[in-house]
N, C-alpha and C positions, 0 to 999 in steps of 0.2 A: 769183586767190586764192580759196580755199573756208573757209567759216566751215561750222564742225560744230559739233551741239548733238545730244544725247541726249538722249531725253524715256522715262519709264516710261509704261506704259500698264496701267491697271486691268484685271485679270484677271476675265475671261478678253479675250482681246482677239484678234478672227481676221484679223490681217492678211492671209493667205493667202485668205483668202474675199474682202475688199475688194477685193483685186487681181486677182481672177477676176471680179470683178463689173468693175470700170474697165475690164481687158482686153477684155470683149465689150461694152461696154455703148454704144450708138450715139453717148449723148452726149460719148462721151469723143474727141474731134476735135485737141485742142489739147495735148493732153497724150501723155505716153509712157510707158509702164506694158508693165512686164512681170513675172516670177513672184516678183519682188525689190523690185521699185523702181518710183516714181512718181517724174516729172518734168512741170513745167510752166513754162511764161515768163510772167512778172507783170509791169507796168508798177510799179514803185514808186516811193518819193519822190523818190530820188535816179539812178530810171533801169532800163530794164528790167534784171531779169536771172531765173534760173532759180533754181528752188527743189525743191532733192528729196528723198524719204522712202524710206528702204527701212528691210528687217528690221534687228533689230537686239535683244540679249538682252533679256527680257520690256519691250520697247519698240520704241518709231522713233527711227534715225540720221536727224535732220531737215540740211541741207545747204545752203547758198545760195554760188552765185559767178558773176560776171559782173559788169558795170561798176558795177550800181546796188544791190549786194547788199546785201542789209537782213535778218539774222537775225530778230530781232524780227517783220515783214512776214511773212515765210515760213513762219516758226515759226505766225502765228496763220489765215495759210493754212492749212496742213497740219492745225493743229486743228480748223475747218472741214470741210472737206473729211471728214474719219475721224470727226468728232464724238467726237473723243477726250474732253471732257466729259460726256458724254450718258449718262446712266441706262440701264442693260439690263433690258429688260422681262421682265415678268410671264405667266407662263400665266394664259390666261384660264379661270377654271372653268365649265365644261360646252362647252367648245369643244377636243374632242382634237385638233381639226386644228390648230388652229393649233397648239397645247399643243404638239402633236409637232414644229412646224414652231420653235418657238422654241426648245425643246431642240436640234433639229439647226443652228441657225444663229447659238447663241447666242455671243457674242461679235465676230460683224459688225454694226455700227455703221449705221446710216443716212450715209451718202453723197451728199454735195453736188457745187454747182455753188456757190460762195462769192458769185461776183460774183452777185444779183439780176437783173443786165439781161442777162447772157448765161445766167442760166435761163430768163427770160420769152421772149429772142430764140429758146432754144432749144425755147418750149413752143410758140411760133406758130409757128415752121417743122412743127412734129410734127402740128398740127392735120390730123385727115382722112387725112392719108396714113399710109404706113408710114415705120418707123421707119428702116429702111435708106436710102429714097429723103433722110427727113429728115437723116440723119446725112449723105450726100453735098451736100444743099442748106449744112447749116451748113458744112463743110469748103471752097464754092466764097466763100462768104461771107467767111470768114475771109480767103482767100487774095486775095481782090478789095479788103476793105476795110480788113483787120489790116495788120500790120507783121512780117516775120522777124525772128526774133534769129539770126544765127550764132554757134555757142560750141563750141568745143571741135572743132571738122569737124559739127556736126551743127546744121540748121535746124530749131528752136522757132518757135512761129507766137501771136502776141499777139491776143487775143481785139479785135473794134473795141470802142473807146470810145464811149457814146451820140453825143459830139459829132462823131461822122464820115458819124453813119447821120441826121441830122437833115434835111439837103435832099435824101437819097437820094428816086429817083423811080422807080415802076412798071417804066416804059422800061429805066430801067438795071438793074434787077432782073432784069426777064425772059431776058435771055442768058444770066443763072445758073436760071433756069427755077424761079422763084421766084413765086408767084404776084401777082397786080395786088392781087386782097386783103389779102393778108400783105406784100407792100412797103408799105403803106398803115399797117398795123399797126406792124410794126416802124418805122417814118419816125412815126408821131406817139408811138409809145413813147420814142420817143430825143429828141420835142421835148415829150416831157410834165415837167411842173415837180415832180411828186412826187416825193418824197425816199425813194428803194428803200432805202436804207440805214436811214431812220428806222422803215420795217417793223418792224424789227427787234425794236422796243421796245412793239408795240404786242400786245391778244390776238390769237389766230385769225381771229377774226369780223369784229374793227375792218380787219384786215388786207386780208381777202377784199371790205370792203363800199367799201374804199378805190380796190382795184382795176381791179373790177369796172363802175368807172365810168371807164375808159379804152377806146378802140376795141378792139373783137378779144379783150378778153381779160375771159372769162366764168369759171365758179365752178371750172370744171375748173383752168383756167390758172393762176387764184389757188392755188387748194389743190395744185397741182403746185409753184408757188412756195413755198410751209410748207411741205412736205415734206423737196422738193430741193433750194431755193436755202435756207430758214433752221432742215434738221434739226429742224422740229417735232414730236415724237415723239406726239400724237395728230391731228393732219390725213391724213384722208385723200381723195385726189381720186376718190371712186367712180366718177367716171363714165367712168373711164380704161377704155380699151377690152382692154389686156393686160389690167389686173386685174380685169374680167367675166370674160373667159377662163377664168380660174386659179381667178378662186372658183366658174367653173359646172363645171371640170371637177374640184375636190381634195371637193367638196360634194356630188358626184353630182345637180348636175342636169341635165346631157346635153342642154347648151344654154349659151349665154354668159349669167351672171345679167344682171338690171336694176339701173341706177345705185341705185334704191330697195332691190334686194336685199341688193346690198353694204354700202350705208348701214346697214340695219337688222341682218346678218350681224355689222357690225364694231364695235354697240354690245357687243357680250359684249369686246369687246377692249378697251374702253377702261380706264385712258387710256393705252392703247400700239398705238392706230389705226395709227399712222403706220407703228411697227415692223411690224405686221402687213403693213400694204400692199408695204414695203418689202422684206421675208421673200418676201412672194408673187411681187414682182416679179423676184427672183432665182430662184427655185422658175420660173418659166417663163422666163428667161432663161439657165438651165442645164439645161434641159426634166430637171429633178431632182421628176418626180411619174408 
């Protein structure tokens, strides 16, 4: 059985952008997106099931069916995810770059990772290396730790829940070529007692300083969490290595800037840091400069 719900989405609103971003975008592991439609497998109250978004006239056909289907759940997934709430920014004045780069993208949304713990899982796989190797480390993770859903002829893959990855150890990591540091990381992330959910409700700063005092995960990983796991529309994680890239080559300085450049860079943004970083990171993930 399929439960369908129609939602309007404030104009301008670029689906067709989000889904080009989901389709190439490493962290998208669990999910199934194509030029239409988004699909993923949720554990919810009464059981997993799949929840999907496609086009739909000046909106999203939001979807849910499978044993434990919960419209309401899905529905506020999907809002999540699209930041169908979220304010579309501002040109900044005296910054044509970006000025130009919001005109062209405006109406794509900042784009999450909903769950908190499989952002942070997916910011410490990403540490130091590249993002392809990461995106194949989350993928074996999944497959080693998660749960299949079958539905319909087609296997959905269930993100693990902290209490699976809790007694994980180094040893057992390694055959997914996962590093001793980051099994270490992710295993006391999943037996840490912080409430990722209660984030939620807190500023920027209290968030990041909350953190920050867990192993492994420093001001980058924080502010990548405000970003992509809670759509904060002014954090931004400067020290991110794509978005040195992007602001040392859209900037002409023929060089990867400094975490300090971007910082100071993306005061002319505010308070729509976050959209900026997030513009930028599409901007080099459609190599569209």
């Amino acid at each position: 059985m399929t439960t369908t719900h129609h939602v309007a989405a404030t104009a301008p609103f670029r689906l067709d952008l989000a889904l080009r971003y989901l389709a190439t975008s490493p962290s998208t592991v669990a999910e199934v997106v194509d030029e239409r439609s988004y699909e993923r497998a949720l554990r919810g109250r009464r059981g997993p099931f799949v929840v999907r978004a496609e086009a739909a006239e000046d909106g999203l056909r939001v979807s849910v069916r499978g044993s434990g289907a919960d419209l309401e759940e899905g529905f506020d997934w999907i809002q999540r995810v699209f930041s169908l709430q979220a304010p579309l920014p501002e040109p900044p004045v005296g910054d044509p770059v970006m000025a130009e780069r919001i005109a062209r993208y405006l109406g794509l949304r900042i784009l999450t990772i909903p769950d908190p713990f499989e952002a942070l899982v997916w910011a410490i796989l990403g540490q130091q290396i590249n993002i392809a190797f990461a995106a194949r480390l989350k993928r074996v993770l999944i497959e080693a730790y998660g749960d299949p859903l079958e539905l319909d002829g087609r296997v959905y893959w269930l993100f693990p829940p902290a209490e699976r990855l809790v007694d994980v150890t180094p040893e057992e990591l390694r055959p997914l070529q996962i590093s001793r540091q980051k099994a270490i990381y992710i295993r006391e992330l999943a037996r840490s007692e912080l409430d990722l959910a209660a984030l939620r409700r807190l500023p920027d700063d209290e968030v990041v300083e909350r953190l920050v005092e867990l192993k492994g995960i420093g001001r980058w990983t924080a502010e990548y969490l405000l970003l992509r796991g809670f759509g904060r529309t002014d954090a931004i994680p400067a020290g991110d290595m794509g978005l040195r890239q992007i602001v040392g080559r859209l900037y002409g300085l023929d060089r990867n800037a400094s975490e300090a450049e971007v910082r100071s860079l993306a005061e002319a943004w505010a308070p729509w840091r976050g959209y900026g970083a997030f513009y930028l990171w599409f901007a080099l993930q459609q190599r569209d400069f």
